[in-house]
N, C-alpha and C positions, 0 to 999 in steps of 0.2 A: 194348781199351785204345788210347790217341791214341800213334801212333808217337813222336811227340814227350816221352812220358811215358814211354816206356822208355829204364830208364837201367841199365846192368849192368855199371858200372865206373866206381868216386868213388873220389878222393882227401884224405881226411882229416888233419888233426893232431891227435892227441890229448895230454892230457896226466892221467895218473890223484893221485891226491891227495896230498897230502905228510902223513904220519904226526906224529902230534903228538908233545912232548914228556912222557917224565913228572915226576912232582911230587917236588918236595926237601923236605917241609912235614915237621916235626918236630908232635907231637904235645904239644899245650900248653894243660890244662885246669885248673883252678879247685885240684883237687886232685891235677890228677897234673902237676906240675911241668915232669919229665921225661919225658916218655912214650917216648920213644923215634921212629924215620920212621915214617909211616904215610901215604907218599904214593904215591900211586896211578898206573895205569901210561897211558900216553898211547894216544889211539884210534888205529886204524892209517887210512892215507888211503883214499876211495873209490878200488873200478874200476871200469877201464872194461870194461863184459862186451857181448858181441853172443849173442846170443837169437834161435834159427828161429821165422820166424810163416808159418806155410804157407798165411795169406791177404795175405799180402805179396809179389808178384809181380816188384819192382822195387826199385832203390836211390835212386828219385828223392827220397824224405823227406829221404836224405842229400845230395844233389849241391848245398844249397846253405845247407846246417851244418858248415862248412869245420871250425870250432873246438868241438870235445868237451872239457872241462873236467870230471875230479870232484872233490868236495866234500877237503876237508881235514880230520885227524883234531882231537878239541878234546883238548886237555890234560889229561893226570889231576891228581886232585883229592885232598882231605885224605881220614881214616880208608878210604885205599887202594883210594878210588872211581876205577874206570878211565874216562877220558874215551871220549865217542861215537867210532865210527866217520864218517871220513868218510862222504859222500850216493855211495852210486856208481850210473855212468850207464850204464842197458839201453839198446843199440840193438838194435832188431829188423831182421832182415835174413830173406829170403827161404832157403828150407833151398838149399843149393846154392851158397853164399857159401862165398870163400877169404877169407883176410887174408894180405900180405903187406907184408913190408918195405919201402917207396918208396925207400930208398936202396940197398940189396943185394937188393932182389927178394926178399930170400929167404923160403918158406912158413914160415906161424906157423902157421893152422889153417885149419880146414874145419868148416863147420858144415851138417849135411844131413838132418836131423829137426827136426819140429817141438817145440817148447819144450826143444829143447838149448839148453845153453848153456856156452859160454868164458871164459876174460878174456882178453881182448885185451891189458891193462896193467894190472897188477896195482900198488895203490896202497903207500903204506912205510907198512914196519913203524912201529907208535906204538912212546916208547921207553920203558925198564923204570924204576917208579919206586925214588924212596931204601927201599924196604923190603928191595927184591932184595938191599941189598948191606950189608946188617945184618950184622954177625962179631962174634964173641969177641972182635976187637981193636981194630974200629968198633962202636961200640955205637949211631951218629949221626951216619952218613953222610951230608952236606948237598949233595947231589948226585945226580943223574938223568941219566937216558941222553937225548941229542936226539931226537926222530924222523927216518927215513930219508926221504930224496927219493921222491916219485913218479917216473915213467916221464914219456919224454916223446917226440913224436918223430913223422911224416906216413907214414902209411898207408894201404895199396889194398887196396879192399875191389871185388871181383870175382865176379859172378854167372855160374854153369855152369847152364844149364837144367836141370831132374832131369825125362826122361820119360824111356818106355820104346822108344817108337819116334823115331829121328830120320832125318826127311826128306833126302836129301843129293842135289840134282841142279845142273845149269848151271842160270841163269836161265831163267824161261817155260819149264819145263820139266811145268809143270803141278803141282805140289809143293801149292800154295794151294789151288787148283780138288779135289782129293783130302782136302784135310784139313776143307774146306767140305763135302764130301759127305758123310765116314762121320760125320763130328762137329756139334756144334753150332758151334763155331766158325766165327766169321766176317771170315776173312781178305782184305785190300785185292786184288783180283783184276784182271790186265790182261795183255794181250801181248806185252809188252815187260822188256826186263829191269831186273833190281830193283825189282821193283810190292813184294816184300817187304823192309822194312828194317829191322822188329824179330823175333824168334823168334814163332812163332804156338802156343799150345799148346791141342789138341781131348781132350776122352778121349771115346774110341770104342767103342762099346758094341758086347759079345759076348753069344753064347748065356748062355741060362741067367743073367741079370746078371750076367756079367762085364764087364771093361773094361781097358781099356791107355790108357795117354797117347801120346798122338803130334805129335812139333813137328814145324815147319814152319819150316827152318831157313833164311834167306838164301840166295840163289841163290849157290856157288863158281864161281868161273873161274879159268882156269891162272892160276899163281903166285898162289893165293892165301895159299901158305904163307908169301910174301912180303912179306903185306899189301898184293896188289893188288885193289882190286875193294874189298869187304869184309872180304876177307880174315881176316885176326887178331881181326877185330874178332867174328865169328861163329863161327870154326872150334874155339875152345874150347870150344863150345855141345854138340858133337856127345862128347868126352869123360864127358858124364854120361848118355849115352843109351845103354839096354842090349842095344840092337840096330840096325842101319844099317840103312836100306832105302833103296839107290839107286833114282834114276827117270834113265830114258831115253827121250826122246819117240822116236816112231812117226818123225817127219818128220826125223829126225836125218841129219846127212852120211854118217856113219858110229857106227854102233851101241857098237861093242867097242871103238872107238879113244875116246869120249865117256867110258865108261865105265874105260875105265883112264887117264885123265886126272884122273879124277876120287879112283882108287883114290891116284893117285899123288901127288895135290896133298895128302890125309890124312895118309899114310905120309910125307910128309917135313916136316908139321906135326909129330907125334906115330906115332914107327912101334907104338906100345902099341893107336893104334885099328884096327889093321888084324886085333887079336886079338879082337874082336870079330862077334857073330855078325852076319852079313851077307848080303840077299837082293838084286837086280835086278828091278824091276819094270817093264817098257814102258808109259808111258805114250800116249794116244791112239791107244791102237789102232783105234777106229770110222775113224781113215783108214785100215787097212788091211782088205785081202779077203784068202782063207786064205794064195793064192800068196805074197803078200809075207810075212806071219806068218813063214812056213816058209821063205821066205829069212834074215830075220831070226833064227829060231832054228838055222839054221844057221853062221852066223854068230858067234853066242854060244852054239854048244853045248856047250863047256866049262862054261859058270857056268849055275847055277841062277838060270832064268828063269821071270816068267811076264806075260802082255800082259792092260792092263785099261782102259777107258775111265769115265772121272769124270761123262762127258756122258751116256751110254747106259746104263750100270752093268754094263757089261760084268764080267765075274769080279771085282767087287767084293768078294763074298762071299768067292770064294775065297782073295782076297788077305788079307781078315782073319782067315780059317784059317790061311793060308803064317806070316802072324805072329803068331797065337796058339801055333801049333804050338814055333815058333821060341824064342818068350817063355819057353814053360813046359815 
């Protein structure tokens, strides 16, 4: 996918249908004179509902369908025909999608399976026609209830990656070069930082046909809880990932100080990801001979570690055991 085509946060306005009115229409035929109401109740308005399509990867369909409009209910009719429902409008969105309020932020839903579905905005009620209100004391009520307003009002619609492994290292950390190996994916690869600027997702194949998904999340740097770097823009990504696998390159200044920067920029994004199960992986280790290894894991002897290379295939294998074991 062209970096340029991932889009994982639009701002919409929507507005769902206006419910019609119902019918005042007295009943008046050839031989019944008098028939009494027999008008019928008005269609209510379309909504608007969001729909997972788990071949939809992105919100770019939406980033430039600013204006969602649904259809309007038609008016009931004589011998107590209720009029149509308004047209309401499916957007399909990626399973992994929020909606929220643009003006108070606040969560409306989450949609995270394929072919669920919501209503985002639910259209008005159509209104009841003259039969409803038929008495012992009205006999021929010429009167009907109006239709209620639709919903109206701009909303953010917000894509969380759903895999099972998420990547989480500084830039060039080798995070792409890993997820190109176990997987078929084929993420932009370079030496420098931010070669990655969309989420990258592989699924990785295990014994026996198994598999796990693994993204490849944007490189973090300090304060990116901040919104520095990429910050905000990626770090909600790693909330729908059901396991962390930190990377630490081999060449790093310092091993354990990298690695709790990293712990710590999470934790003051969201301290709920830190409840999360969580592994350390050494990257590039083919620069290292056993001596440094073993400086290194002394080092990080507290945290479960373990050192692998993307380039040689060093403990590859064993690293897809560390996180199948993890997974399941």
């Amino acid at each position: 996918m062209a970096e340029s085509n991932f889009i994982d946060y639009v701002t919409i306005y929507c507005k769902s249908g206006r419910g019609a009115a119902g019918s005042a229409h007295l009943r008046r035929e050839k031989f019944v004179p008098k028939g009494g109401p027999d008008g019928g109740d008005g269609g209510r308005g379309g909504h608007i509902i969001l729909e997972g399509n788990r071949h939809r990867w992105t919100l770019l369909h939406l980033k430039y369908r600013k204006h969602i409009k649904a259809g309007n209910g038609v008016p009931g009719g004589s011998q107590q025909k209720t009029g149509a429902d308004g047209k309401d409008i499916i957007l399909e969105v990626p399973p992994g999608t929020i909606a929220r309020d643009a003006e108070t932020g606040e969560f409306l839903l989450e949609v995270t399976k394929h072919k669920e579905k919501y209503i985002l905005m639910r259209g008005g009620k159509g209104g009841l026609g003259n039969s409803h209100f038929k008495s012992s004391v009205n006999q021929t009520p010429r009167y009907a209830q109006p239709g209620e307003q639709g919903e109206e009002g701009w909303k953010i619609l917000e894509l969380k990656i759903l895999a099972d492994v998420g990547l989480v290292a500084f830039p060039s950390a080798g995070k792409s070069t890993l997820l190109s190996v176990v997987s078929a994916a084929k993420p932009k690869i370079a030496d420098y930082p931010f070669t990655t600027l969309t989420p990258n997702l592989g699924i990785v194949k295990y014994k026996e046909q198994k598999s796990f998904v693994m993204a490849d999340i944007p490189g973090i740097i300090e304060g990116a809880h901040e919104g520095k770097g990429l910050g905000l823009r990626f770090l909600r990504h790693i909330e729908r990932n059901s396991m962390i696998l930190f990377l630490v390159p081999a060449d790093s200044a310092g091993h354990l100080g990298e690695y709790n920067i990293l712990l710590g920029e999470l934790k003051k994004y969201s301290p709920e990801l830190l409840d999360k199960p969580r592994f350390l992986a050494v990257s590039k280790a083919d620069l290292l001979d056993e001596e440094l290894m073993q400086e290194i894991s002394e080092e990080l002897k507290d945290i479960p570690h373990l050192f692998f290379s993307s380039v040689t295939g060093y403990n590859i294998p064993e690293l897809k055991d560390k996180i199948w074991r993890i997974l399941n």
